[in-house]
C-alpha positions as CSV (number, residue, x, y, z in Angstrom):
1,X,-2.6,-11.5,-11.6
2,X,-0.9,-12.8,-8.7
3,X,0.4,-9.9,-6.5
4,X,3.7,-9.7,-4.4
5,X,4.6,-7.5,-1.7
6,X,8.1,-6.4,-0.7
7,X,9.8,-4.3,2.2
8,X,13.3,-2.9,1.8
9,X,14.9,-1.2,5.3
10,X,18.1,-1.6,6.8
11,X,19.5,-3.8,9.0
12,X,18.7,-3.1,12.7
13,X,20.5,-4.7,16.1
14,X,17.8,-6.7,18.1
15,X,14.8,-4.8,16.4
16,X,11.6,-3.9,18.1
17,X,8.0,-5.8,17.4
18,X,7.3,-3.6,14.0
19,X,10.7,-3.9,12.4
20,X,9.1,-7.6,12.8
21,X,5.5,-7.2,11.8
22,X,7.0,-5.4,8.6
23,X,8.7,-8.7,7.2
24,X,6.5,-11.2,8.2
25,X,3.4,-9.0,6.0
26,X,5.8,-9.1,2.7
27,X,6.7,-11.8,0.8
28,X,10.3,-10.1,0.1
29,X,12.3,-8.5,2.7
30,X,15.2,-6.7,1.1
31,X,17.9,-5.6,3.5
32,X,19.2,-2.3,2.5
33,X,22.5,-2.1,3.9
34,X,24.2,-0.6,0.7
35,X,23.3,3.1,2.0
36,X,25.1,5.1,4.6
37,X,25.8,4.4,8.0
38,X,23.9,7.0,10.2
39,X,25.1,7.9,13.9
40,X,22.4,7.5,16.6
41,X,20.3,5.3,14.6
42,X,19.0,1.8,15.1
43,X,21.8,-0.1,12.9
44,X,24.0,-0.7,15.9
45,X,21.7,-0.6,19.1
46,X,18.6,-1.1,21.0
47,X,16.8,-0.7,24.1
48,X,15.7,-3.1,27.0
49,X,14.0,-2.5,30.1
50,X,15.9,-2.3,33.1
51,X,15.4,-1.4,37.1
52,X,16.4,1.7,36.2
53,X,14.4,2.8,32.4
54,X,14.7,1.4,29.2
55,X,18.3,0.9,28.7
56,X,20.7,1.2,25.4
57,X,22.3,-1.9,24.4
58,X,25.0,-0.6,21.7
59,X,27.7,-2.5,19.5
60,X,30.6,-0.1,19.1
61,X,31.5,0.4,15.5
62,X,35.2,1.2,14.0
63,X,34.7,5.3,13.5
64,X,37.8,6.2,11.0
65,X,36.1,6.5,8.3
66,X,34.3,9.3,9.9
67,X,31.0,7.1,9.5
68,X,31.0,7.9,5.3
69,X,31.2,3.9,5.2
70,X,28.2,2.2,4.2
71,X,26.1,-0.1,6.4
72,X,27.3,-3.1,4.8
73,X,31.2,-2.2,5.4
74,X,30.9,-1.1,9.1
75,X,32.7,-3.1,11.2
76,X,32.7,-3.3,15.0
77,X,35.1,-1.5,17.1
78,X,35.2,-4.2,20.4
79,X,34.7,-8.0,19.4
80,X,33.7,-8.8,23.5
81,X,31.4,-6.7,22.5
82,X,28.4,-9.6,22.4
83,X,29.7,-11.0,26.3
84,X,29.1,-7.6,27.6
85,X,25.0,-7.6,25.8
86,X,24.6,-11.2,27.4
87,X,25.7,-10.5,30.5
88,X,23.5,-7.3,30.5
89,X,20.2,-9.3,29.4
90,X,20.8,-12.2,31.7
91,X,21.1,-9.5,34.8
92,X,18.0,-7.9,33.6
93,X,15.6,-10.6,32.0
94,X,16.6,-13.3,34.4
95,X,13.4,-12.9,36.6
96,X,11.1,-12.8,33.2
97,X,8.5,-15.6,32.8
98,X,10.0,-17.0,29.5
99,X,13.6,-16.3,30.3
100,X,14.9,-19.9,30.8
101,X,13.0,-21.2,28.3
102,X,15.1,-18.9,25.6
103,X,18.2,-18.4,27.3
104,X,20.1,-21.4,25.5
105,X,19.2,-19.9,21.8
106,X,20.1,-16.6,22.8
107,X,22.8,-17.5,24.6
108,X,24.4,-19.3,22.1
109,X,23.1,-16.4,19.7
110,X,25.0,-14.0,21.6
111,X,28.6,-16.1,22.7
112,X,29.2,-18.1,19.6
113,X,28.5,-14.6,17.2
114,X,32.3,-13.8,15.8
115,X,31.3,-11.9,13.2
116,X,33.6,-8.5,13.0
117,X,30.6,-6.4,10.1
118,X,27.6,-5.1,11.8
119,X,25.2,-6.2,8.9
120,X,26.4,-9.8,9.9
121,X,25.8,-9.3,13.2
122,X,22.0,-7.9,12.8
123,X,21.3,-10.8,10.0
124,X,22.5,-13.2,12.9
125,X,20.0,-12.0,15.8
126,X,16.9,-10.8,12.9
127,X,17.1,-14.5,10.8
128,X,17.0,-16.5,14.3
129,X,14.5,-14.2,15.6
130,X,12.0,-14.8,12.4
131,X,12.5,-18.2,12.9
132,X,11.2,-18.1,16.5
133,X,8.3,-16.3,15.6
134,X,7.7,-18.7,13.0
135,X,7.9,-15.4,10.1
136,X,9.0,-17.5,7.2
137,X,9.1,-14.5,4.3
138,X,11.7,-14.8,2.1
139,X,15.0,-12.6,2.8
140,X,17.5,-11.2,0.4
141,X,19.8,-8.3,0.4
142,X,20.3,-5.4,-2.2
143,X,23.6,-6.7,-3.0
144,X,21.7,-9.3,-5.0
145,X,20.5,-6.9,-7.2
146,X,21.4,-4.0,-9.5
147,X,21.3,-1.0,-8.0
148,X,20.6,2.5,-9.5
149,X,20.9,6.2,-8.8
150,X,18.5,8.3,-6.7
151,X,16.8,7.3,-3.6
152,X,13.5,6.9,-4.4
153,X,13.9,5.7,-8.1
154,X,16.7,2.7,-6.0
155,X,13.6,1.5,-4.1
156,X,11.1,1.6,-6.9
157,X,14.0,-0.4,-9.4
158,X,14.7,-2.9,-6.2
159,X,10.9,-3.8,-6.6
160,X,10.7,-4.0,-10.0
161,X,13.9,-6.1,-9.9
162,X,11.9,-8.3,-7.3
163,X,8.6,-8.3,-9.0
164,X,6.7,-6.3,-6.6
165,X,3.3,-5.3,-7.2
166,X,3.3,-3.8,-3.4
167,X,5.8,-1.7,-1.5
168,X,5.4,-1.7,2.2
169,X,7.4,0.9,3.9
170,X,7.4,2.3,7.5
171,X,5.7,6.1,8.0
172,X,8.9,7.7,8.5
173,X,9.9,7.6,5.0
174,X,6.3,9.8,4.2
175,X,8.7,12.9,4.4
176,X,10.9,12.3,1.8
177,X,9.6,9.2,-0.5
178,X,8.5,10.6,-3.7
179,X,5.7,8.7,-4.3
180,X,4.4,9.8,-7.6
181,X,7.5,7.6,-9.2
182,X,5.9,4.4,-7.6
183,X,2.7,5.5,-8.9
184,X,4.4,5.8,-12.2
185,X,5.6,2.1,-11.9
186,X,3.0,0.4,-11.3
187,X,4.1,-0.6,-7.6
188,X,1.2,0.2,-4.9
189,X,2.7,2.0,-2.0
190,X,1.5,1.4,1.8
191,X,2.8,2.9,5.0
192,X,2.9,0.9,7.9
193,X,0.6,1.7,11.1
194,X,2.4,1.2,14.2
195,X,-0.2,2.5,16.3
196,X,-2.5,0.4,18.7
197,X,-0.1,-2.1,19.8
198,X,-1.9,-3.5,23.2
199,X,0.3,-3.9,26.3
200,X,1.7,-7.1,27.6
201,X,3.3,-8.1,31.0
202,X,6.3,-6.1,30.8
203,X,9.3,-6.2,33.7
204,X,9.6,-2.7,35.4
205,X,6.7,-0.2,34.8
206,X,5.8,2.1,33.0
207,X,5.3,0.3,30.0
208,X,7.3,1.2,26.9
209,X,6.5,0.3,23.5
210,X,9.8,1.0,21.9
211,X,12.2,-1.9,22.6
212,X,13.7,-4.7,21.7
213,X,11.5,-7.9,20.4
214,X,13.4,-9.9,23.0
215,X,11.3,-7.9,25.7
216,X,8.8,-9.4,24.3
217,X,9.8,-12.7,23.9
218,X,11.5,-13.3,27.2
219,X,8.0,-11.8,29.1
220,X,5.3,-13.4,26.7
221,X,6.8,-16.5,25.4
222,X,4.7,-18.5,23.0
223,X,1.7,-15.9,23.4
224,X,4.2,-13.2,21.2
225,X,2.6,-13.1,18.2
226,X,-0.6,-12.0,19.8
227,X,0.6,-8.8,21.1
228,X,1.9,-8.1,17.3
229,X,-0.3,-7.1,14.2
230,X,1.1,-9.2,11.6
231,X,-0.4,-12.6,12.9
């Protein structure tokens, strides 16, 4: 029996290496966005490394509905929102090895992005990205499917849906994933390991694990995947 393996996670603005490494070890990557937008979280902003630290970039979203709106329906509150990122990557990443051989994708990533809904936006940057890295897993969202009631049994019916045999899903959903119903279905569940990520030539010590891809990118070039764990 042939076996397929599928992610399902929400969309994320300019995702670090993992969010990365998860899709390109699936051969489905589901993006979640019919769940709750959640304040603080990843959905709307990342970091890069500045002078000063690693930085927030964030995309302000529209707040009136008190953020009871769901991912997909969140719209952004500025629409100069993406001049403001570019400038802020361009004054920071200028001096980085790969910088100008990037800045025309990203640059035309960045200006030319109208989109006004959030998912949009993180589809935009997480689609070109995969196709830098050459990641070519297949991509859908959970709109294309039928979705049922309670959380777990929602992810274990999405993989069904999809044909799943596996279930990869990152090691912060160990605390509230119950897991016997994927045993009960048949589906094989694995927790991602992001530990053990080597360090690459990064702007502005001390190193920091936890931002952006485009850190990457920008300082490492064509020698990216080899500082991820999915290649």
């Amino acid at each position: 029996m042939s076996r397929k393996k599928v992610a399902i996670l929400q969309s994320n603005y300019i995702p670090w290496k993992g969010y990365f490494d998860l899709i390109n070890m699936v051969d489905e990557f589901i993006f979640y966005d019919d769940v709750q937008y959640t304040r603080r979280d990843w959905r709307n902003r990342n970091k890069i490394k500045t002078p000063s630290g690693s930085n927030w970039l964030t995309i302000a979203v529209d707040t009136k509905e008190k953020y009871c709106q769901l991912i997909k329906d969140t719209r952004v509150s500025n629409l100069n929102w993406n001049h403001k990122h570019w400038r802020s990557i361009v004054h920071n990443y200028s001096r980085a090895k790969y910088f100008d051989h990037y800045r025309d994708l990203f640059e035309e990533l960045y200006l030319d992005c109208n989109e006004s809904l959030l998912s949009m936006i993180n589809y935009r940057f997480i689609i070109a990205i995969c196709k830098m890295l050459g990641i070519k897993t297949k991509i859908t969202n959970s709109t294309d499917y039928t979705l049922v009631n309670g959380k777990t049994q929602r992810l274990v019916d999405l993989c069904q849906q999809a044909g799943a045999t596996d279930y990869f899903s990152g090691p912060a959903a160990k605390g509230y994933l119950e897991e016997d119903l994927f045993k009960e279905s048949g589906v094989n569940l694995h927790y991602m390991d992001y530990s053990g990520y080597p360090e690459y030539n990064q702007l502005y010590p001390p190193f920091d694990h936890a931002v952006s891809i485009i850190d990457l990118i920008f300082n490492e070039g064509p020698d990216t995947q080899k500082y991820m764990k999915s290649f």
